[in-house]
Each structure stands twice: as C-alpha cells, then as structure tokens.
N, C-alpha and C positions, 0 to 999 in steps of 0.2 A: 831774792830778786836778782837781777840783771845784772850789778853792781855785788853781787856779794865772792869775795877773793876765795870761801872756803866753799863753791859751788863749781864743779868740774860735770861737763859737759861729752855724752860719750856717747862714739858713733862708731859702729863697724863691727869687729868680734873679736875682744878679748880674752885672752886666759890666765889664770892668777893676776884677778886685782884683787888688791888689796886694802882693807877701809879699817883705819883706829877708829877708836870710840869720839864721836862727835865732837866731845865735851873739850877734847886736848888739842893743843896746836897740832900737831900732825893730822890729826879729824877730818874729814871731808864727808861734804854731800855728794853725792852723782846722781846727775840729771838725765832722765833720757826723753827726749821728744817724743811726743806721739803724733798730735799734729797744733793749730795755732794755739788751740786753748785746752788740751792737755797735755801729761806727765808722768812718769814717776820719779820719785825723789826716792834714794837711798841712803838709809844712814847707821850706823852702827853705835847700841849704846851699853853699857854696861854696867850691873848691878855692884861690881866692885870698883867702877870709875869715879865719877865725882858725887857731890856731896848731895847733888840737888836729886841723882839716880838713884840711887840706894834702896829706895824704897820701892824700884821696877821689879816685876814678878818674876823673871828673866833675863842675860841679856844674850843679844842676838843681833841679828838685820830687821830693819824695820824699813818697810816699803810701802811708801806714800803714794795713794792716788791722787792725782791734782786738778779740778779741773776748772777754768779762770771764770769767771763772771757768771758762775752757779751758786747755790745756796744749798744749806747743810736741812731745807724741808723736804728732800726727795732721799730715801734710804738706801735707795740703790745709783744715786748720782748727787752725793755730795762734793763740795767745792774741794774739801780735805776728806781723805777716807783711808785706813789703815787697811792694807792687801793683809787680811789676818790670817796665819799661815795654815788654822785650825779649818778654815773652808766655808762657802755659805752654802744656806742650805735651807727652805721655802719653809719647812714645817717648826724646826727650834734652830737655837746653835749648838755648837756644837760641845761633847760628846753627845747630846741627843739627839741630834739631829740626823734623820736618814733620807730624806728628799735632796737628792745632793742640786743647786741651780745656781750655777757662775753668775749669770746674768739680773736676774728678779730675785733671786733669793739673798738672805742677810747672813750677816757672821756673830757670834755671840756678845759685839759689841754692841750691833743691831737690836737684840732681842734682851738689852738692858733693861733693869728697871730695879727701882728702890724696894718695889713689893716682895716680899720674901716669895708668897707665893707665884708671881709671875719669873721670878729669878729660876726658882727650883721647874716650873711646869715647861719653860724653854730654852732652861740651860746660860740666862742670861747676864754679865759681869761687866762688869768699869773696867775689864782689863786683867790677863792670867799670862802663864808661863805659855800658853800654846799660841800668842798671836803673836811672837817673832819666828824667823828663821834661824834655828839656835845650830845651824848644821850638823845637829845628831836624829832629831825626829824628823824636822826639816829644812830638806835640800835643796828644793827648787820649786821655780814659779815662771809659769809660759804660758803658752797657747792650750797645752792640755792640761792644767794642773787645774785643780781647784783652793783658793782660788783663780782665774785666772788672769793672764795680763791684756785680753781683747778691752776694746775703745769702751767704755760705758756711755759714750755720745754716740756710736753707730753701731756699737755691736759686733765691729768689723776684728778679724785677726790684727794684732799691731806688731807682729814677728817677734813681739822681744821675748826673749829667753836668758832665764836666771838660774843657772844650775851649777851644781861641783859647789854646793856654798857649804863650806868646812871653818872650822878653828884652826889656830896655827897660831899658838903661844895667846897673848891677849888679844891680837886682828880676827878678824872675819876674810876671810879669802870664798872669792867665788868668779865664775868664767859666763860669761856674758854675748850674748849675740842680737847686734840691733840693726834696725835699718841702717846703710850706709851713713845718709843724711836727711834729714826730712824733706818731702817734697814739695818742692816751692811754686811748682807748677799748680797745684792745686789750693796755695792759697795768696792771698794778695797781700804785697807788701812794695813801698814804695823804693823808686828807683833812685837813687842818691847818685846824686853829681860830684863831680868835683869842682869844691869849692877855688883852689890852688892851687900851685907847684911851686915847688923851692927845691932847686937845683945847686951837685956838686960844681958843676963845670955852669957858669953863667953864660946865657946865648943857645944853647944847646933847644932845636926845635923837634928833634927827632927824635922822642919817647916812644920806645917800644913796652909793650904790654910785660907786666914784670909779677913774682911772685910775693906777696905781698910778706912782709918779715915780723910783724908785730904791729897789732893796733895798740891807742889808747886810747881809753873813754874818760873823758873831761869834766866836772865840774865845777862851775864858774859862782856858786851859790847863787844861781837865779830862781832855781827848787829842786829837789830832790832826785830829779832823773840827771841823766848822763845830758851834757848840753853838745857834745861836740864829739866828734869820735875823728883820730889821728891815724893815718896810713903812713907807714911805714916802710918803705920800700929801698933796695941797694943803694941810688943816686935819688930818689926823691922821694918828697912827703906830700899827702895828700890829709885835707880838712873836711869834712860834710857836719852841716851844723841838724843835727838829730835831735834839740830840745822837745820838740813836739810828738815823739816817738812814743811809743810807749815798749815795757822791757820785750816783748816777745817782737815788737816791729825793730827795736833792737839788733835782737837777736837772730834777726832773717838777715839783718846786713850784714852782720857776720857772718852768719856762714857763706854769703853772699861775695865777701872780700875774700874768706880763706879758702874756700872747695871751688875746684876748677875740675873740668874732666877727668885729668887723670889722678882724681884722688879718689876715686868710686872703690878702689882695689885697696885703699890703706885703712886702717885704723885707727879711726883718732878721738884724738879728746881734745877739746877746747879748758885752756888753763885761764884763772883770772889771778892776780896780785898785788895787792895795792905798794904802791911804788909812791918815796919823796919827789918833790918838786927838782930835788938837786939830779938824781937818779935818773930823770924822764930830759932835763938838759942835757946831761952827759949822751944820752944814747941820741943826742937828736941836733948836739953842737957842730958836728963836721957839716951839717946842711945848711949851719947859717941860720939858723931860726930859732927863736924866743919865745916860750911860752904865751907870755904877755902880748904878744904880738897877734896873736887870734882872736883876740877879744877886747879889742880899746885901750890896750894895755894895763886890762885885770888877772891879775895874779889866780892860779886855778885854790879852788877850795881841796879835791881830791884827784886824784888818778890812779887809773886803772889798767894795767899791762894787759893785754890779749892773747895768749900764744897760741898756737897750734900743736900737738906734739902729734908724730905718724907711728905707729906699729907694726913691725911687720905682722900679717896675719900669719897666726899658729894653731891651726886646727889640729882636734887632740887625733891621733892616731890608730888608738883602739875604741871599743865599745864600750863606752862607760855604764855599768850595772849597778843601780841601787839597791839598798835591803827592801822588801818588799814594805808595805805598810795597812795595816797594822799588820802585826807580828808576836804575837800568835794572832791567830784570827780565825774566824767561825765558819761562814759564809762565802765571804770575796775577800781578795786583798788587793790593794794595787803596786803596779811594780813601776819605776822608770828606769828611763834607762836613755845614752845619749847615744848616737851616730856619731862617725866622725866624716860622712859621706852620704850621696845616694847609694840607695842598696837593698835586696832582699833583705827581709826578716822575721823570723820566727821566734816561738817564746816555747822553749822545749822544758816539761819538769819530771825528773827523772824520783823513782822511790828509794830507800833504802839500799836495795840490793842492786841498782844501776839499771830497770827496767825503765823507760819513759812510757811514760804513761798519760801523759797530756804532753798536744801540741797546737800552740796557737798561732795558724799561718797569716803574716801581717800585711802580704805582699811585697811591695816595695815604699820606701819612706824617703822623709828629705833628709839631710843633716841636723840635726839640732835631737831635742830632746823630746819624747814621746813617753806616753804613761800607757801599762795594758791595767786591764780591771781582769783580774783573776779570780773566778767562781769556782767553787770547793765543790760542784756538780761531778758524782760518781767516785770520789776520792775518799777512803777512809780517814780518821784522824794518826795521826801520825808525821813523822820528820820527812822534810822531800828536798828535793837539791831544784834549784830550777839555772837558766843560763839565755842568752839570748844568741841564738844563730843568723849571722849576714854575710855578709864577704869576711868577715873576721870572726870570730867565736869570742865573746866577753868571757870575765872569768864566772866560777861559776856559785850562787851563794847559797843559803839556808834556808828553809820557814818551818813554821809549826802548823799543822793544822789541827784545831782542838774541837769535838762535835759538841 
C-alpha cells in the first residue's frame, strides 16, 4: 500500500539497480505506474534466503501484475498476476505450448490443475523454476517479450522495459526504462489546497513558489489511511488534510508536489521511511511548529518521510546482445538485444567459416530493447555466429542449430 516504507516508486531510466531478497532489511519492492489502477510490482526472492522461501522452485525476480478493483475470475485480467517469465501461450503452458499470445493467452500457472491428466495434456504447475527471471535463462521483459509488459486493461504499449536483469553475488541487478511520470492529464485526481503556513521569518507576505524538500504522511489513528500529508519546504510548511484519499489519489498528490517541469529529463524514484515522532520534530522545529498542533492537539500514531531522489540519466553506450533462446534449437530461436539510441539495424548470422549467410534488415528502431524471432529456413544444422549491426556493431555471440 501507499504507506509501506519497503515500497520504492520508479520513474525515468535507470541502470544497475539493484534489489536483495525481499525477505531482509535491505529488501525492496519497486513499483512502477501504469496508469490509475495498474502496476507492476518487483521483487527479488531467494531459495537460499529465509526460512518461509526455501521451498521456492527458484530464486530470481518476480514481477507482479497489479490491477486495483478487479478480480482474480478473468485469467487474462486478474487483480494479482505473476508476469511468468516461461511465456503465455493460447494452446498449453509452457514447454508445450507453441501458440505463443501475450494478450488472451495464459502461462502455465493458468493451465494449473490438480488432475494428473490435465497437468501433463497442458503443461500445467502451482509454480516451477521457469516463472522467475533467474538472469541466466531469463533477461528481460518489455513491449516485445513474451510475456509482455502492455496494459491488460487496454492492451495499449506501457513503454516499460526490464532488461540487463543479471546476478551479482546474492542481488538481482537489472536496467529499466519507464515513463517519465505518469499522466495525470488523463486521469482525475483532486486538487489539494493549502491548508497553512508557518513561517521562518514572521510577517513575511511574499512566498514565492518553492521546491518542495520532503513530505510527510500522518497518521492520527482515525483509520488506516494516511490522514494528513506535510509539505516541507526551505522557509515553510504546508498541511492538506488527505483522510478521504484513497492510496493511489495519494499517490497523484505526490507526484503532484514533487515533479515540476523540469523534472521530465531526470530520473527518479520516490523513497518512503517510516520516521519517530522525535525525528519528524527535529526536521520541522526551526519553523515553530508541533506536531500536535495539526490536529486538536493529537499526538500522530505513525509517520512517513517522502523523498525524492534524481539520477543522472545513463544510457548504456554500446549494443547490448543477448544469447539467443532456446539454444540449441530446431526451428526458430529468438534473440534480444538493446539499443542504446535511434538507429538502423540489422541481425547479420555468419557460418563457421566467416560466410554470412543470413541477414535480417530491421530498419530503423527506438532505444530500448527489441526481440528478432529467427527461423532456421535454408540453414543446415550446425554452429553460426550471429551479431546485430547499427551505428555500433554489438559483440558477436554463438547458437546451435540441431535438424
């Protein structure tokens, strides 16, 4: 929820983040908007972390689809739904499955069942080592992967891209591309006032528009939501009483208070941290003002620090080439592979003795991450090199093909 301190909030385009395993203090969720009522949630968990894990098939990234005020009777649009990294796919799951469909089709959590025979006849499981992103089989999850990251309430692309997702001692490290910020134009959420002000300097009529430094979200135990949310600014503090909110109308006021114009160019994440009562005085005594003093002089039950942090953006420089998949393979394989620009591109695969012998011209692409589907049409079985040609030359990798 809205209020949870181990939930980090992530807008723009990062490279190496980095996520422990859930279960431990350092552990984080990250959240990315889609739009009012959905999500994805990511989180990292591990078969050799805590005690309650142990018994996972895997461990890896696990990437939540979220979507609010739905129900888990539609199989292709539940409330909660695990992005299984194995693929959906119309006819079974998978490895049997060969109708591959992002959209209408299900993943082999879908095509569960307790009957031995429906188990074996569509591939179906409570759960295996192929539905995380264990960063060796799989790397990534976007616009072209299956499965993939488009809206299941429109169907629409939702730009986000999950790639480069690798091990690195016990972390999951992976590089990320999302909307700036979500658009608020297209959806509705109320205008909050100020309730306030409490000034350095007393008398002082002339407040100019100021960058805001820190919220906090307040509970007074009237219920379970955030009752009050505190603006924080150089010379002054601002109050808007938000009880009536609910977390995602929350959540627009924030970004509402911290993205300004020119934050469309930075990179950010939204941090939450639950803070003492002593800790939220100290940062807020030079202004003269008492907690107690917002609300009849009731002492807060909880609070919640808001920060902003900015990144510079660091787009990767070269062409990043993945191993193709599967590998060996019969038929087709698919390959990704990232941009670090717009640019021509081609998918060039050379034999043995350095002849190319297949090239698949792509045109021109965006930035981000793109998948070819490579058919074994005219190719004997045997070793091939393949590489992706654009304004840079990636390096160049292996496959097998077996007839």
């Amino acid at each position: 929820g809205i209020n949870n301190s181990n939930l980090i909030d992530v807008y723009g385009i990062h490279r190496g983040v980095r996520i422990s395993d859930v279960g431990y203090e350092s552990g984080k969720v990250y959240r990315i908007w889609v739009n009012s009522r959905e999500y994805f949630l990511l989180e990292h968990r591990r078969s050799d972390g805590l005690y309650c894990d142990r018994q996972i098939p895997k461990s890896g990234l696990l990437i939540w689809h979220i979507l609010e005020n739905y129900t888990n009777n539609l199989e292709n649009r539940k409330t909660c739904d695990l992005e299984c990294a194995d693929g959906r796919y119309n006819d079974a799951g998978y490895p049997i499955g060969e109708t591959e469909d992002t959209e209408e089709g299900g993943d082999n959590l879908d095509y569960w069942s307790h009957s031995e025979w429906y188990t074996a006849k569509y591939g179906g499981n409570l759960g295996d080592a192929t539905d995380v992103y264990d960063g060796g089989q799989f790397t990534s999850f976007g616009i072209n992967t299956n499965p993939s990251s488009e809206s299941k309430i429109n169907n629409e692309s939702t730009n986000v891209e999950i790639f480069n997702i690798h091990r690195e001692g016990h972390d999951i490290v992976f590089d990320v591309n999302t909307p700036p910020f979500t658009d608020w134009s297209k959806e509705k959420y109320p205008l909050i006032g100020t309730a306030f002000h409490r000034f350095n300097i007393v008398g002082s009529s002339d407040i100019s528009v100021q960058k805001v430094n820190a919220l906090y979200l307040i509970n007074y135990g009237h219920g379970r939501n955030t009752d009050v949310l505190v603006s924080l600014y150089d010379d002054s503090l601002t109050m808007d009483n938000i009880e009536e909110l609910n977390y995602f109308e929350v959540q627009k006021v924030i970004e509402k208070k911290f993205f300004t114009d020119d934050s469309m160019n930075h990179n950010l994440k939204i941090i939450r941290e639950n803070i003492t009562l002593n800790s939220f005085e100290n940062e807020i005594k030079d202004l003269g003002v008492f907690p107690p003093e917002f609300v009849s002089g009731t002492a807060p039950n909880w609070i919640q620090k808001v920060t902003l942090i900015s990144e510079e953006q660091s787009l990767p420089v070269a062409i990043k080439l993945n191993q193709n998949y599967p590998n060996p393979f019969n038929s087709h394989t698919s390959i990704t592979y990232n941009l670090p620009y717009y640019g021509p591109v081609a998918l060039e695969v050379f034999n043995v003795l350095g002849q190319k012998v297949k090239t698949i011209d792509r045109g021109f692409e965006n930035a981000g991450t793109h998948v070819i589907h490579l058919k074994a049409d005219g190719l004997s079985s045997g070793i091939y090199f393949y590489r992706i040609r654009g304004n840079k030359i990636s390096q160049t990798k292996k496959l097998l093909l077996i007839r």
